[in-house]
N, C-alpha and C positions, 0 to 999 in steps of 0.2 A: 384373407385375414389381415393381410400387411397393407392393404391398401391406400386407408387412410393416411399410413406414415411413406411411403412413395406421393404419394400424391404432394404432401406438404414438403419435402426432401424436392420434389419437381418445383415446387411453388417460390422456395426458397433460391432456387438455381436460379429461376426466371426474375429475381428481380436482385439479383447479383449478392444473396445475402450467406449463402452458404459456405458452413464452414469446414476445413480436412486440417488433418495433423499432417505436418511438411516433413519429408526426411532429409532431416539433418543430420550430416553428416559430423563434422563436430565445432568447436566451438576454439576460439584462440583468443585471448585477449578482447579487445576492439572487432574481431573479425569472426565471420558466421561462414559454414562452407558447403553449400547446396547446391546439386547438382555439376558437382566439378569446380564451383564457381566461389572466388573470396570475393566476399562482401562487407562491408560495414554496417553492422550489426545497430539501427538504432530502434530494439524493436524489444530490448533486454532492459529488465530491471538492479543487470549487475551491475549499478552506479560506481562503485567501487574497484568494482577488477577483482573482487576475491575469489569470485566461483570460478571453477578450471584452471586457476591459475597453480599448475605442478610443484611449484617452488613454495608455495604457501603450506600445500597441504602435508609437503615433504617434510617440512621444519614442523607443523602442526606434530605428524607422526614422531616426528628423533625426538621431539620435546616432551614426552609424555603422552602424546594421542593415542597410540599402538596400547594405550591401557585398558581402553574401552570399545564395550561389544557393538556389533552392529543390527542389537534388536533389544526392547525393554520385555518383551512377550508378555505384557500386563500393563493396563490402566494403572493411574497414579495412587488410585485410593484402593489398589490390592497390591501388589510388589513391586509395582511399575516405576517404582522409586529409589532412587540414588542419590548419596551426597551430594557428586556434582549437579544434581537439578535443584537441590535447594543450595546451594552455593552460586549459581546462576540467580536465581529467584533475591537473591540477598543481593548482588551485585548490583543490578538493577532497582530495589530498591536503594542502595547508598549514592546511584547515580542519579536517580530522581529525587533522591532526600522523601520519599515514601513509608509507608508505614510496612507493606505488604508487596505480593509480586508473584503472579500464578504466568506458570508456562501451557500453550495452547499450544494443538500442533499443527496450524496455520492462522494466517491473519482470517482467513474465510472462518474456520473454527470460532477464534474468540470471539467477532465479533456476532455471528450467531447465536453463539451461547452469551456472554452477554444481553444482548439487545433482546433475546426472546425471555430470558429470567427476570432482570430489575426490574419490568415493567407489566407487574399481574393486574389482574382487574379492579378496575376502581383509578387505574395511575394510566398515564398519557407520555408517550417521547413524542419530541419535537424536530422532526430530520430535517436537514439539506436536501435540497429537491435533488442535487448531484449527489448525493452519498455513495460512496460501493453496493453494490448487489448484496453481498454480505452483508450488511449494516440495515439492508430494505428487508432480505429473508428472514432477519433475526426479527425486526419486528411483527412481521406477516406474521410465525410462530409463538409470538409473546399472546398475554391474553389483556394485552393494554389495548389502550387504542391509541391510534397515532396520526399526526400531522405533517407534512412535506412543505413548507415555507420556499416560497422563490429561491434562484441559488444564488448565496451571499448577500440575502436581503435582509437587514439586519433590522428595516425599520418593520418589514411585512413579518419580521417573527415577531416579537413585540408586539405588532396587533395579534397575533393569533395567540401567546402569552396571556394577555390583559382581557381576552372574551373567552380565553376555555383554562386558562392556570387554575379557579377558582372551581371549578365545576371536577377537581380529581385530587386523588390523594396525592403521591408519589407523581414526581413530575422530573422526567429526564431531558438533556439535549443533547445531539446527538451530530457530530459534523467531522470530516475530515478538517486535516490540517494544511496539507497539499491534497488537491487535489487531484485523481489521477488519469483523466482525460480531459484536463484541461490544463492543468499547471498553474492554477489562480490558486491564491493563498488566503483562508479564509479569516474575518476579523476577529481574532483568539481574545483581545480586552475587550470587545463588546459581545463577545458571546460570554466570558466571566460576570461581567458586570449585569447580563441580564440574568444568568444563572441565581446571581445573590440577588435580587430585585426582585423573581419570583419564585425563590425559594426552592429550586431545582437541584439535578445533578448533570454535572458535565461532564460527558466523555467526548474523547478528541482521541482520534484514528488517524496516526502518524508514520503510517505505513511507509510511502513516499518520502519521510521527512527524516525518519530515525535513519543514523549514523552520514546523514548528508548535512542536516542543518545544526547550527549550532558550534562552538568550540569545542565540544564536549560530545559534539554528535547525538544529542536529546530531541532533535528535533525544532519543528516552529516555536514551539513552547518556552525553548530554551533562550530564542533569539527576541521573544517579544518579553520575556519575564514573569511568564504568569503560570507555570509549573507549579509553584506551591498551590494554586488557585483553583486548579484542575481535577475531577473527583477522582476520572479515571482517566491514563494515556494507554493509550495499545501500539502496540509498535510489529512488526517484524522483523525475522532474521534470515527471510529468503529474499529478499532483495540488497539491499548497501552492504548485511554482513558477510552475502554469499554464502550460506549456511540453509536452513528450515526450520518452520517452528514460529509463533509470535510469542507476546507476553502480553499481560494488562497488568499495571501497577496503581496503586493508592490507596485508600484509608484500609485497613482492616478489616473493618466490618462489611465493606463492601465485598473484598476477595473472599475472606470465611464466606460470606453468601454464595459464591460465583462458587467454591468449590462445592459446597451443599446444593446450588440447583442447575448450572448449567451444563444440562445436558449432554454436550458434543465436550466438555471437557471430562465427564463422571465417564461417558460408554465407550470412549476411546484408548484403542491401547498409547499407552507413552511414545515419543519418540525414541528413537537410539540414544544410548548413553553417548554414542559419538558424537553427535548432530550437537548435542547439549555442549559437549564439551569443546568443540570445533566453535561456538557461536562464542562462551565463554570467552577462547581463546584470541578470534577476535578481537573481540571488543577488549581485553585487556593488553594485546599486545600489538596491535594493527591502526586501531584506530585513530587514536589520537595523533597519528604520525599523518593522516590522510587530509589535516586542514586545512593546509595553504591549495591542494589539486580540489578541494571539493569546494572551496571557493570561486576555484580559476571557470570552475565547469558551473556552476551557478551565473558566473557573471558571462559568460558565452550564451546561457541562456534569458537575459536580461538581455542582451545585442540581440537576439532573434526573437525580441517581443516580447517574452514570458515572463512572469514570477519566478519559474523554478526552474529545474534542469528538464523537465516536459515542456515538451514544443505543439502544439497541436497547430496542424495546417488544413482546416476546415476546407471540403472541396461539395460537400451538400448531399451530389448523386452518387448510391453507392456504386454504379457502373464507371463511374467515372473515376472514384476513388480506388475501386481497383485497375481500373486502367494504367492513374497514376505510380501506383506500385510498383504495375510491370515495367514501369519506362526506368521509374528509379533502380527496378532490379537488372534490368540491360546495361544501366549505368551504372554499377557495383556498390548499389546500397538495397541494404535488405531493412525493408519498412512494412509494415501492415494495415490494411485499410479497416479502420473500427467503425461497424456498420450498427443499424438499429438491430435488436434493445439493448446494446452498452450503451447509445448515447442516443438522444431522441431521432425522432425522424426528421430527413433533412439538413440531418449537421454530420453526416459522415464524413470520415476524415483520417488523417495518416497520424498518428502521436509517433513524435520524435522523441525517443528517451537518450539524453546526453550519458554519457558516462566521464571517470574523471580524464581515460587516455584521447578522449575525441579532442580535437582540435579547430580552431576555425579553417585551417586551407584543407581538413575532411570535409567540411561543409560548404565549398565554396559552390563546386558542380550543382547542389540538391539545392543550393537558393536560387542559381538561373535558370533551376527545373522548373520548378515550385513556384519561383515569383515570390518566395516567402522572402518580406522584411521584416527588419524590427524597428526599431527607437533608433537603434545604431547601424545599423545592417549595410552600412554605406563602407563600412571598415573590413567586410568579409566580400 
């Protein structure tokens, strides 16, 4: 009866693609502790240092947290609701200057629901051939039909605009902002200006970007000035806020719709009032203090080649990529080899995720491993 799924579980073994849950012992700042062992953890999306950080969550609790339950036991459109999530919801609209601002209860959530609702029959999204998994599953489940344009080809979306824009109703586009197994930063004014040119809607998946980029921690959007311009941004709060939970913010009529058809937001119970209030908390009392380290940790990843605070160190073979691991694990850095289907075949490879306490003499051992340069890499 199980055979079929042994056989592929073997299959997978044999060409180094399989995956297990590690136990992890716990977690310290900067530092991950497996099998006895500290390591350097670049394999986390706490960019910020807020997750497990005890001192945070301490103050979070004596500050008012200890108000809130640790379950909503109901979806938002039956009692799954509390001031503090429309007072989050509000927040986030006054910080993107928005109309509107629906809470998801992850970025994989919103952007499913999303991407399979705006786009019903008759209308067309236009994706990044690298977009999230999230962002491809939402359209699979939409009843649009949809396009995957080379990744960050701004002339190849254009042509595929200018010979299918006119043959559908509703017409969306659809792209991270960083992206997140590669760290390249996608063109935000030429995906605006084609948006208005063919009469589209833009949504921008600032997972990677929200509370890293920007003065204000908004993201790319913020740093290139085209957030008014924007239909939709979606962002997360389990990664830089160290909390769970995402958001999508902009016009009205677009949110009022997402609550009426998006699915994975209507049949899911709420998060915790705490979760809510712990991300709230953040971002009004944490973050703006973190600009000058999330700067410093950007430009560390500018020395090591990248766009962003993601480093990816392409090595092709997944046997080899996990090879590599093991060597950097010997060597007290805990990295992960991301094999096919996260990234095509033949580009497997280890993503390095900076956080803001990493430094460059953390990195000096993993670049004479690696061989990784950058632009700069002559100074680490």
């Amino acid at each position: 009866m199980y055979d079929f799924y042994k056989n592929r579980i073997k299959e997978l073994e044999a060409h180094s693609r399989f995956r297990f849950i590690r136990n992890i012992e716990k977690k310290e700042g900067k530092y991950i502790y497996i099998n006895g062992r500290k390591l350097l953890n670049l394999s986390s999306n706490n960019y910020l240092n807020f997750a497990d950080d005890e001192g945070i969550v301490r103050e979070f609790l004596n500050t008012g947290g200890d108000r809130f339950s640790f379950g909503s036991a109901s979806a938002r459109l039956l009692t799954g609701t509390l001031p503090v999530y429309k007072e989050l919801e509000q927040l986030l609209c006054d910080m993107y200057k928005k109309e509107a601002a629906l809470l998801f209860n992850s970025g994989y959530h919103a952007n499913v629901g999303i991407n399979s609702s705006l786009a019903g029959k008759g209308d067309v999204i236009f994706s990044d051939k690298l977009n999230h998994a999230s962002i491809i599953d939402g359209m699979k489940l939409s009843q649009g039909k949809f396009f995957r344009y080379p990744h960050n080809d701004m002339e190849a979306l254009e042509r595929l605009l200018k010979r299918e824009r006119g043959n559908f109703k509703n017409a969306v586009i659809v792209s991270e902002s960083v992206f997140s197994m590669d760290g390249d930063i996608a063109d935000l004014r030429k995906l605006v200006e084609l948006k208005k040119k063919y009469n589209g809607i833009l949504i921008l998946d600032e997972a990677h970007a929200f509370g890293v980029f920007g003065k204000n921690g908004l993201g790319v959007n913020e740093t290139t000035g085209v957030t008014g311009e924007v239909d939709l941004i979606v962002g997360t709060f389990g990664k830089a806020i160290g909390s769970t939970g995402a958001f999508v913010t902009g016009r009205r009529v677009l949110i009022d719709y997402l609550i009426n058809s998006a699915r994975s937001f209507i049949f899911s119970t709420a998060l915790a009032p705490v979760n809510i209030a712990f991300s709230m908390w953040i971002i009004e009392n944490k973050l703006a203090s973190t600009y000058e380290k999330r700067e410093k940790m950007l430009a560390l990843g500018r020395k090591l080649g990248s766009e962003s605070h993601i480093i990816p160190v392409i090595v092709g073979e997944n046997d080899k990529t996990v090879e590599l691991c093991d060597i950097l694990f010997q060597n007290g850095y805990f990295t992960l080899p991301i094999r096919p289907p996260t990234v095509p075949a033949g580009t497997s490879r280890i993503r390095l995720s900076l956080t803001t306490d990493i430094t460059e003499t953390d990195m000096e051992k993993l670049c004479s491993i690696t061989g990784l340069t950058g632009k700069e890499t002559a100074a680490l």
